[in-house]
N, C-alpha and C positions, 0 to 999 in steps of 0.2 A: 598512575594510569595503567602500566604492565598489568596489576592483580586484580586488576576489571576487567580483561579479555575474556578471561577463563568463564565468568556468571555473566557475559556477552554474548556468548554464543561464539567467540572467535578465538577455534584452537587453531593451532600450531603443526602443518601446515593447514590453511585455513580451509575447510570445508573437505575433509579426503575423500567422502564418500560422494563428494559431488551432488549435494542432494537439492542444491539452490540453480541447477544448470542443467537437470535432467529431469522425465517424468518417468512415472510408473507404467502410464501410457502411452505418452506420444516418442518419437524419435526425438534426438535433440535440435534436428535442423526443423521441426517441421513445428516442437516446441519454441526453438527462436522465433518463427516465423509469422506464430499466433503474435507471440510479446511483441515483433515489429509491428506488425498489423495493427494491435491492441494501442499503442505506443501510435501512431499515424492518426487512430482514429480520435484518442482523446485530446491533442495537438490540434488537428481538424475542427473539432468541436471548438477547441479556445478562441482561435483564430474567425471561427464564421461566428460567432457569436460579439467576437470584437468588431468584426467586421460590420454584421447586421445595426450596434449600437454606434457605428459610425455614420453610417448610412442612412440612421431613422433619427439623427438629432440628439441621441442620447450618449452621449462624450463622456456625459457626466457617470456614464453606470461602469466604464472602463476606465477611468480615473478612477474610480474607489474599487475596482476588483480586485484588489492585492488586500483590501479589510475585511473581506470575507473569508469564514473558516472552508466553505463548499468552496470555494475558487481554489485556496490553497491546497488541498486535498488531491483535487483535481489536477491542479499542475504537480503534485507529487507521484499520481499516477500515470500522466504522461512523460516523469521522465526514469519512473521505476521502471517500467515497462519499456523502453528504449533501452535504459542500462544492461536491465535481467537479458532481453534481446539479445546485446551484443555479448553479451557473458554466455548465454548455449548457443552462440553462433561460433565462438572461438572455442567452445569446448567442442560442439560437433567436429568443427576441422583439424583441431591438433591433440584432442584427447585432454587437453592441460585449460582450465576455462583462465581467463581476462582476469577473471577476480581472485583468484590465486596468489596472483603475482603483486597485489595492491599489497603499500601498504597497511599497519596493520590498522590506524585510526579510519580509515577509507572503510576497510574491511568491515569494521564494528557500525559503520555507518549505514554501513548495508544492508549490514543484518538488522540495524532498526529502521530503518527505512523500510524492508519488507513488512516489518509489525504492524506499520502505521500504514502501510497499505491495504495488511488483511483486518484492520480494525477500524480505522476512521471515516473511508465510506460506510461502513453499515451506521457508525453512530449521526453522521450528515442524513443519510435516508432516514433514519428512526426520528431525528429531530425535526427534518423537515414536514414529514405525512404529517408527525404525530402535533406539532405543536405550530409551525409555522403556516399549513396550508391552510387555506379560508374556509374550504371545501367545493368552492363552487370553480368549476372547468374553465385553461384560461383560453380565453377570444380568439385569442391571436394564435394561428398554428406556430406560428414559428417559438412562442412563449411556451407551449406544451411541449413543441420539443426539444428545446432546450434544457427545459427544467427535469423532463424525464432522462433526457444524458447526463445531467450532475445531480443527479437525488434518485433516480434508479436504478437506472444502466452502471452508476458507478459500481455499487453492490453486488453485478454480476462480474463485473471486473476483477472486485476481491475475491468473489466465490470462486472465481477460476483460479485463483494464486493460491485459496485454501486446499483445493480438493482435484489441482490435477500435476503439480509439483512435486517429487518429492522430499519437501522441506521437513523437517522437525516441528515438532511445537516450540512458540518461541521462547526463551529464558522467561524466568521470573522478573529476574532483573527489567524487562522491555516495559513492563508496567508500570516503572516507575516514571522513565521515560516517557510513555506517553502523558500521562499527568502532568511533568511536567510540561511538556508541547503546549496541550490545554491551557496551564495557568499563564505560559508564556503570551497564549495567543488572546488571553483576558486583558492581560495586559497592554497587546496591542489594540484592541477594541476599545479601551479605555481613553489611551494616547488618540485613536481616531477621535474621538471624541470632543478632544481638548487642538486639536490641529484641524480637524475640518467640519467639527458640530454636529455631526451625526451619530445614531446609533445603527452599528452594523446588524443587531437582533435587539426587536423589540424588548425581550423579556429581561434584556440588561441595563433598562433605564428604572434605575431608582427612582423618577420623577411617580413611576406605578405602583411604587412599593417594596423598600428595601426587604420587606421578607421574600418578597416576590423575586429578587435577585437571587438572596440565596440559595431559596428553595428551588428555584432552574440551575444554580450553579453546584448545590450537591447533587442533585438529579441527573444532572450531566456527568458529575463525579460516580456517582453510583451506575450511571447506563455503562460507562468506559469497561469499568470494572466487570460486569457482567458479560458484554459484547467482548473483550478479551479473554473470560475465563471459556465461554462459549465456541469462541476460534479455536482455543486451546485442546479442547476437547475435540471438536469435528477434526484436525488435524490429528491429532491421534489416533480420531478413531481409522481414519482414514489410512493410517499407515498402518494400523494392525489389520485392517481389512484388505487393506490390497498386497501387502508383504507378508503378514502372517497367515490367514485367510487363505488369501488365493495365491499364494507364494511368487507374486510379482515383484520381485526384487529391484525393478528399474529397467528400460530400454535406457542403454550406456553409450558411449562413443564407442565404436568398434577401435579407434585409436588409442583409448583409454583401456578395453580389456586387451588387447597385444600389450599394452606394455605393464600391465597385471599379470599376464601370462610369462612374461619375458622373466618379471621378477622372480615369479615362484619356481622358472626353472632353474634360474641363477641359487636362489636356495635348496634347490637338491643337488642341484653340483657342486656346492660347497663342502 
C-alpha cells in the first residue's frame, strides 16, 4: 500500500501547499463556511425528503434509498463538504489544517473522495435529464424540488469544489477508482435485486434486452471517463488562469505565512 501514496495524490507531509483547505479566492474561514453551509444544506435536503416520504405513506421510497446511485452521491456530498468544512476551519485558526495530521489511508481517502465529488454529480445529472426523465414536469412541487436538489443543484455543488479551491487535478490513478465505485455499485443494484425484487434504473433490467444493459453500462463506462477527463482539464485550466494568469497564488492562513516567514528567516540565520 506505501507505493500507492505517491500516484494517490498523498505526499509526505500530506498536502504542503494546502491547496485542499484554501482558495484562490475566498479567505479560509469564509471558504469553511461556504463548505459548512453547502454541508447543512445537502443534510437538510436528505432529511426533508425522508421526512416528506414519511409523512405522505411512502416508507417504502426511504427503505430503498440506500440502492440508489443519486442517494449515494448525495450523502457523499453531505459529508465531503462537512469534512472539507472542518479541514479550512482548523486551517484558518492554526495555520496547520485537521487533515495533515490524519493518518495516511484517511488521507488517500480524501483525496478520492474529493474525485468523486467533482465527477459523480455531473455523471447523476447527465444520466438523469438525459436518459431517466419522462419529459413531462412533475405535479407535485415538492417532486420538482426535490429532484432539482439531487440531479441539479448537485452539479453546482461540484462546480464549486472545481473551480473555487485551490486543489490540483486529480492523479491518474482516481480513475481507476472511480470505475471501480461504479462496478461496485452494479453490483449492489444486482444484490438489490435478488433481496428485494426491484430494479433500481430501469435500463438494468435484462428482462429489456441484454444488449440494452450493456450498451447503458459501457455508455456509463465511457460518460465516467470523459466527465473525469473534462474536470481534469477545467481544474487546470483554472489553476493556470488564476496562479499563472492573474498571479493569484491563494488567500492563505495568515498563521500559516508567519510560520512560512518564521522558517525562511531561520534559514538565513543559519
Amino acid at each position: 500500500m506505501p507505493v500507492l501514496y505517491s500516484p494517490l495524490g498523498v505526499s509526505r507531509p500530506f498536502d504542503p501547499a494546502d491547496r485542499y483547505t484554501s482558495s484562490w479566492l475566498l479567505p479560509p474561514v469564509i471558504l469553511a463556511v461556504v463548505r459548512l453551509f453547502l454541508s447543512l444544506w445537502a443534510f437538510t435536503t436528505i432529511v426533508v425528503i425522508f421526512g416528506w416520504d414519511g409523512s405522505h405513506g411512502l416508507e417504502q421510497h426511504a427503505r430503498r434509498s440506500f440502492s440508489y446511485f443519486t442517494n449515494l452521491t448525495y450523502w457523499g456530498l453531505a459529508f465531503y463538504f462537512l469534512f472539507a468544512g472542518l479541514h479550512s476551519l482548523s486551517y484558518a485558526r492554526s495555520g496547520t489544517s485537521w487533515l495533515r495530521s490524519w493518518p495516511r489511508p484517511l488521507q488517500a481517502a480524501h483525496a478520492i473522495l474529493y474525485t468523486t465529488v467533482i465527477t459523480f454529480p455531473f455523471l447523476v445529472t447527465v444520466v438523469f435529464w438525459a436518459v431517466l426523465y419522462s419529459g413531462h414536469w412533475f405535479p407535485v412541487v415538492f417532486n420538482a424540488w426535490s429532484n432539482i436538489s439531487q440531479h441539479a443543484l448537485n452539479s453546482v455543488l461540484a462546480l464549486f469544489e472545481v473551480l473555487i479551491p485551490r486543489t490540483d487535478p486529480p492523479p491518474l490513478l482516481h480513475l481507476l477508482f472511480l470505475i471501480v465505485i461504479l462496478a461496485l455499485y452494479l453490483a449492489l443494484a444486482y444484490i438489490t435485486v435478488a433481496a428485494q425484487g426491484f430494479y433500481t434504473y430501469s435500463f438494468l433490467d435484462p428482462g429489456r434486452g441484454k444488449g440494452r444493459v450493456v450498451g447503458y453500462t459501457f455508455g456509463i463506462l465511457v460518460a465516467i471517463c470523459v466527465i473525469y477527463g473534462l474536470v481534469w482539464g477545467m481544474i487546470w485550466t483554472r489553476r493556470w488562469v488564476t496562479e499563472t494568469a492573474w498571479g493569484m497564488s491563494g488567500v492563505l492562513s495568515p498563521k500559516a505565512r508567519r510560520e512560512d516567514e518564521d522558517m525562511e528567516l531561520a534559514e538565513e540565520l543559519k
